[in-house]
C-alpha positions in Angstrom: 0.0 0.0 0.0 1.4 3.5 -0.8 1.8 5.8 1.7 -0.1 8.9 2.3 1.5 12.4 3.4 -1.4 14.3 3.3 -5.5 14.9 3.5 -5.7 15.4 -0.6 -3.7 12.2 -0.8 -6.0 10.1 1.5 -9.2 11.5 0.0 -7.5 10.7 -3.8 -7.2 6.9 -2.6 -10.3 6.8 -0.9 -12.1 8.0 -4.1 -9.7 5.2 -6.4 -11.0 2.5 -3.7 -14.7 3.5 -4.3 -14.6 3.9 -8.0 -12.2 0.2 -7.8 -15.7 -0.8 -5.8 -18.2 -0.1 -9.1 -20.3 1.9 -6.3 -21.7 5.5 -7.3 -22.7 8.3 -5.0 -26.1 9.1 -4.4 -27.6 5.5 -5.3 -29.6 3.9 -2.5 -30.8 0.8 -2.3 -34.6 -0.4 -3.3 -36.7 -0.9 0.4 -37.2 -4.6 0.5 -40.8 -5.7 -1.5 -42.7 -7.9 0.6 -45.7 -10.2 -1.8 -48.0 -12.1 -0.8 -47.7 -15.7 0.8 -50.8 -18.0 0.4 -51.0 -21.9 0.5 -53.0 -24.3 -1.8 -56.5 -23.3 0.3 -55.6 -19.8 -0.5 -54.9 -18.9 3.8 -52.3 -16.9 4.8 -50.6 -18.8 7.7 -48.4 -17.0 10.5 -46.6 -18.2 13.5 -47.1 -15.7 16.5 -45.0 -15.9 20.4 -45.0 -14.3 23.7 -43.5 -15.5 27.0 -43.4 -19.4 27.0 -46.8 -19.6 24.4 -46.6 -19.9 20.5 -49.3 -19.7 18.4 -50.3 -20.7 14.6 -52.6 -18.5 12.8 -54.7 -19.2 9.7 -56.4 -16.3 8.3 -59.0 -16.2 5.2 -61.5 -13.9 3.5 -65.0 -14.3 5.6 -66.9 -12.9 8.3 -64.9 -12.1 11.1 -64.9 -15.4 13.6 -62.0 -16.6 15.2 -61.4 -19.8 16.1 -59.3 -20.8 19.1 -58.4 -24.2 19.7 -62.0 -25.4 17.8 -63.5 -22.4 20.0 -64.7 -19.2 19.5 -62.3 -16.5 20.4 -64.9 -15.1 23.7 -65.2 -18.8 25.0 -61.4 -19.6 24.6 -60.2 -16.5 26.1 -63.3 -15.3 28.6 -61.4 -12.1 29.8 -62.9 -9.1 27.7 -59.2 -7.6 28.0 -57.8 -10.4 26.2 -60.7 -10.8 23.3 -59.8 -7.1 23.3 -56.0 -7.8 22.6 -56.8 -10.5 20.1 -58.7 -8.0 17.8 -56.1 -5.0 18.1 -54.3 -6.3 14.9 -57.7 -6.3 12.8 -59.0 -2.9 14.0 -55.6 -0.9 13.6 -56.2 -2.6 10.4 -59.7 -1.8 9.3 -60.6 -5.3 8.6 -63.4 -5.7 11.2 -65.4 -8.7 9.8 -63.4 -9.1 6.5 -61.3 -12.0 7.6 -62.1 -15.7 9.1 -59.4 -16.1 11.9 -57.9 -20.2 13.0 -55.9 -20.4 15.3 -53.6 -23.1 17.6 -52.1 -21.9 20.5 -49.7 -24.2 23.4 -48.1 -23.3 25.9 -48.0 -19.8 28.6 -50.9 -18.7 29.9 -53.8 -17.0 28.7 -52.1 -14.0 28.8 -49.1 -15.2 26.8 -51.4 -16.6 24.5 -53.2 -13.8 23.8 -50.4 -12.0 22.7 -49.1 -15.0 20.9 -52.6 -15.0 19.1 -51.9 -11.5 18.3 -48.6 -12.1 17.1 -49.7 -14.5 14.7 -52.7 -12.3 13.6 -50.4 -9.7 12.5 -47.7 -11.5 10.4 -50.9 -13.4 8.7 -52.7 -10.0 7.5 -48.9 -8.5 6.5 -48.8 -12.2 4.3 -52.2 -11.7 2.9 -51.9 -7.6 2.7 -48.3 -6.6 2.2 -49.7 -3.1 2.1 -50.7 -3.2 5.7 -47.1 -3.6 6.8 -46.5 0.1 8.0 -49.9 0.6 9.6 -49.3 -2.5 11.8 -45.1 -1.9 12.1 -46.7 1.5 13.5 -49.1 0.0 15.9 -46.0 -2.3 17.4 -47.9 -5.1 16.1 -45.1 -7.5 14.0 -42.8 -6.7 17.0 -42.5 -10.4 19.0 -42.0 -8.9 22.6 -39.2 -11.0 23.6 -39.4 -10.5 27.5 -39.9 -13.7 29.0 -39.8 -14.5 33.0 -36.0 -14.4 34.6 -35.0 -18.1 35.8 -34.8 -18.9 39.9 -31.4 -19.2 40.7 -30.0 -20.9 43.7 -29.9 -19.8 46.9 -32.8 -17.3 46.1 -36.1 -17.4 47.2 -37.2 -16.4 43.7 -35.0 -14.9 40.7 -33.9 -12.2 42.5 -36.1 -12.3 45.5 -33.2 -13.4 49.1 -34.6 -15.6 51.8 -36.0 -13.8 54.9 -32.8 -12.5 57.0 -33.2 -13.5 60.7 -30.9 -11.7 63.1 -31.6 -14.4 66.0 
């Protein structure tokens, strides 16, 4: 390598390297196209987590049902919070009633599994509607929330919980 005296010199060789490079200033690159992703049945299928629970998500054109398990959504999860979270995706959408919803869920609670659910809702309507990518990315929607519950460790009442102290 040849060696530089000066700021001209270094700016010179920095300009060679580029030009070497075939790159050209002021060219950026494409944003990534995202298309849609359907099987033989014509679903869009998604896999959706929180905590410990994953869940698998089949969506469709149809009336707006969702399917849990072989159970409507309201008898699955009986909490209104969590029928709530399960239709966030749909309604920052504004698909209310366009789309048939199946969905598998394991593991968590029914907390977790809402938000699994969620989850799984979300990537499905991005597979079937690549234009509703940003509205959902907005929402926080495609975003698996990856906090999951610190492990006990030894000697530890809990993960970070001591044993009471006793001074006698």
């Amino acid at each position: 390598m040849a060696e530089l005296n000066s700021l001209e010199e270094l700016g010179g060789a920095i300009e060679g390297v580029a030009a070497e490079a075939g790159s050209t200033e002021g060219t950026q690159e494409a944003a990534p196209v995202y298309v849609q992703k359907l099987d033989a049945q014509g679903r869009a299928y998604a896999t959706g987590k929180r905590k410990d629970a994953v869940a698998r998500v089949w969506i469709k054109p149809g009336t707006g049902k969702i399917i849990i398990k072989g159970k409507d959504h309201s008898e699955y999860f009986a909490r209104p919070v969590l029928q709530m979270v399960i239709q966030q995706p749909i309604v920052a959408a504004a698909r209310e009633g366009a789309y048939d919803v199946v969905a598998t869920v394991s593991g968590g609670g029914l907390s977790g599994q809402a938000g699994a659910v969620r989850h799984g809702i979300s990537k499905a309507l991005t597979n079937y509607e690549p234009e509703l990518r940003p509205v959902l990315k907005k929402g926080g929607f495609l975003t698996r929330d990856s906090r999951v519950v610190e492990r006990k460790k030894y000697g530890r009442a809990k993960a970070r919980r001591s044993f009471q102290f006793s001074k006698r």
